[in-house]
N, C-alpha and C positions, 0 to 999 in steps of 0.2 A: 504494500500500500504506500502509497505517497507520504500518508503521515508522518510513516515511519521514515522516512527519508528525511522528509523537514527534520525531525527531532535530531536524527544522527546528524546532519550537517551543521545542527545549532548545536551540539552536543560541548567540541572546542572553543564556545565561544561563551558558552555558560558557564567553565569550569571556573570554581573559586569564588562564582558570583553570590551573593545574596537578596534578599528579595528586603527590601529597607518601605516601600509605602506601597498601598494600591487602593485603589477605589472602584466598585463594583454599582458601577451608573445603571439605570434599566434599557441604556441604549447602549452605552458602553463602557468595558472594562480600561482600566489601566493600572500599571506596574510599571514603580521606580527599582531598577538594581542599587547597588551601592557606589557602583560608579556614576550613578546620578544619570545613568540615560535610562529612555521611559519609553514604553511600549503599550500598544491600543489593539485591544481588538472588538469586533463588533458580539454583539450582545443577540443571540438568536431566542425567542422567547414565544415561539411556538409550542415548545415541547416540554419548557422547566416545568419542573415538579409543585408540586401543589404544597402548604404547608410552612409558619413560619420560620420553621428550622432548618427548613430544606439546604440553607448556603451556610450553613454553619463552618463548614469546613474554611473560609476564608476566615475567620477569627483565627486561624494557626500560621498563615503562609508568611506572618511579618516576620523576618530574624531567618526563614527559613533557606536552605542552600537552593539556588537558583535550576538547577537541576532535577531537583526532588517536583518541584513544580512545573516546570515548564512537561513532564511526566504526564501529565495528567490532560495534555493534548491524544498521546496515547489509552490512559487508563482512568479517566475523568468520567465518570457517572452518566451526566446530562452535563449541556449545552453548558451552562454557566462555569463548568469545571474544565472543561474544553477552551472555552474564553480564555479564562483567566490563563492556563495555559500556551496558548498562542503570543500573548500579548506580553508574559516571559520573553517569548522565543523574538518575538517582533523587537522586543527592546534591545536585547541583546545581539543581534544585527548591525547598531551601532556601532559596533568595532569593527565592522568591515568599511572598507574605500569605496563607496559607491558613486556613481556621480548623481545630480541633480536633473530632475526632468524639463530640459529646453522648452522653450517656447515651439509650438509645432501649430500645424496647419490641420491635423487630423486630430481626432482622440487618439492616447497612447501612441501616438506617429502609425496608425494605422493605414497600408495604402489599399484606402476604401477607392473602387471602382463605381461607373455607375451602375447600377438594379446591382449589384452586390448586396447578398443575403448575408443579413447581421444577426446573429443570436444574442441575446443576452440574458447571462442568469445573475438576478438580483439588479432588480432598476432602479436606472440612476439617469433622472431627470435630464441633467443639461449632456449628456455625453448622447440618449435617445434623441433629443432635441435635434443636436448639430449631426447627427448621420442624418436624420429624416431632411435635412436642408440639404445636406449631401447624396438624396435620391438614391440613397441606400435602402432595403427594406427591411423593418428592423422587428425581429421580433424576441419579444421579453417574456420572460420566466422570472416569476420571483412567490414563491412558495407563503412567505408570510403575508403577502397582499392577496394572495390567491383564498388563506385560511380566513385572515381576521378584515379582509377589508383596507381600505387607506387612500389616503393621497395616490393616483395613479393606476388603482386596482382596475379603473375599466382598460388600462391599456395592457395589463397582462394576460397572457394564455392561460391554460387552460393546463396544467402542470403531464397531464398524461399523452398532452402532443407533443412533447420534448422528443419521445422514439421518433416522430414522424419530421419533425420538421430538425432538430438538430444534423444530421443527415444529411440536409440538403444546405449547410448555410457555410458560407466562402470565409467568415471572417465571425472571430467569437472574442466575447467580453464576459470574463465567470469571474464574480468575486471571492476571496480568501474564504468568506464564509464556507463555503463549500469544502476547505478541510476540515473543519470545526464539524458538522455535523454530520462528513463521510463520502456526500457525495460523487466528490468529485472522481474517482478513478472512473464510474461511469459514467461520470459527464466524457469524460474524456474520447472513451471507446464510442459515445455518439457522434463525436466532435472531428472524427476521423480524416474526412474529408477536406476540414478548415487548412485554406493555406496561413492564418494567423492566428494564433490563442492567444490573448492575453488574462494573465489572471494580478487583478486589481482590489484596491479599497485596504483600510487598516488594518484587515486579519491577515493580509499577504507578506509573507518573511520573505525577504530578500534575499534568500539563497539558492541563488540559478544549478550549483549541483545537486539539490534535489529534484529539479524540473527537468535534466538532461534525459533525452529520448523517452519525454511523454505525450510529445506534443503540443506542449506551450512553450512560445516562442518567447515572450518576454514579460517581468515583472514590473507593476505598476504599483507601487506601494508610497509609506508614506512614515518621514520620523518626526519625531519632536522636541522643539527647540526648550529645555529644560531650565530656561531662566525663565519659563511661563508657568514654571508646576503651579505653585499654588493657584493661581487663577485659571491652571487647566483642571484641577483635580476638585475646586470649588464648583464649576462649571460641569463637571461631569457627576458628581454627586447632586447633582439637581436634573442629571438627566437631558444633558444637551448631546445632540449630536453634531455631524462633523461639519456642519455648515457653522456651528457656532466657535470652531478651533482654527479656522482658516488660516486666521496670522501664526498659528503656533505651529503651522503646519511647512513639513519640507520636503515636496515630493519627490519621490524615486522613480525613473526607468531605467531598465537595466536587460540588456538583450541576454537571453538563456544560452542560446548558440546550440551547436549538433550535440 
């Protein structure tokens, strides 16, 4: 599985770390190492467990070895254990040299053609916008608009068309979400045909040796500038999501390669 790729390639880069703050938003998670960089992942809440005690287990992870935790992308319950784990793994990335995502003319530098069929799983307003100007045909999968409704829900499928139309589409946009709750190996094997994958948004680690011969071409991620913690971590404890981080935010692209 993929997951397990993620985890072992972040394996050298969590040693030694500790896990020093974190905040458990209902949109999204975050986690300070002790090297003060801070990592985000999106917050899936279809499927969390019922019950006030249910996240108890985040009362243990402060002081706790960075490893032990970011585990629990692998061996995490439910969604909020998964989270919290990703967002380890996403912090911890900061040690690597990546470079900063240029200014571009497509989304992700995607070379969109015209009637080029767009997939996307988990929608994301201004990036659908600008292919549909770009006479791209775009179509969106996003599982929690699909369950509970939302902002946008009339523009999603229909979650069980995914065999049928992933198949047929030239160019895909899946977010990190998608290791967090499993899907993705079979997003993948639907995705076959895409001559571009990118996989995007704050659960995506930026580690292109896990993504080597899967099919995604390049990572779309994103880190955080740590002289905002307190006013990121006050803000996310009240439940903002990522439209409200923008200034704190430093986006990544970074091509996968063969």
């Amino acid at each position: 599985m993929i997951i397990e790729k993620v985890f072992q390639a972040a394996e050298p880069l969590l040693r030694d770390r500790i896990i020093t703050d974190a905040v458990l938003g209902l949109s999204l998670t975050a986690v300070e190492l002790d090297c003060k960089d801070i990592g985000l992942s999106y917050v899936l809440r279809e499927r969390l467990p019922a019950g006030c005690s249910a996240f108890g287990f985040a009362q243990h992870i402060i002081g706790a070895p960075a490893p032990e935790i970011a585990r629990l992308v692998l061996e995490g319950r439910d969604d909020a254990q998964r989270s919290v784990g990703m967002a380890v793994i996403t912090a911890a990335t900061r040690a690597l040299d990546l470079p900063d995502e240029p200014v571009l003319p497509t989304p992700f530098g995607l070379q969109v053609r015209p009637a080029d069929r767009v997939g996307m799983i988990g929608y994301i307003p201004p990036v659908a916008e600008q292919l549909a100007n770009m006479q791209a045909r775009v179509f969106i999968f996003d599982k929690g608009l699909t369950v509970s409704g939302g902002e946008g829900a009339a523009q999603v499928m229909e979650m069980s068309r995914q065999e049928e139309i992933l198949p047929l589409c030239d160019l895909m946009i899946i977010t990190g979400t998608t290791l967090i709750n499993g899907s993705i190996d079979h997003l993948l094997t639907l995705c076959r045909n895409a001559r571009e994958i990118v996989l995007v948004g704050s659960s995506t680690p930026m580690l292109t040796e896990a993504f080597r011969h899967t099919g995604v071409t390049a990572l779309a991620g994103s880190w955080w500038d740590a002289a905002y913690k307190t006013e990121m971590f006050k803000k996310l404890s009240l439940s903002c999501g990522i439209s409200h981080l923008k200034k704190m935010m430093i986006k990544k692209l970074v091509s996968v390669g063969a």
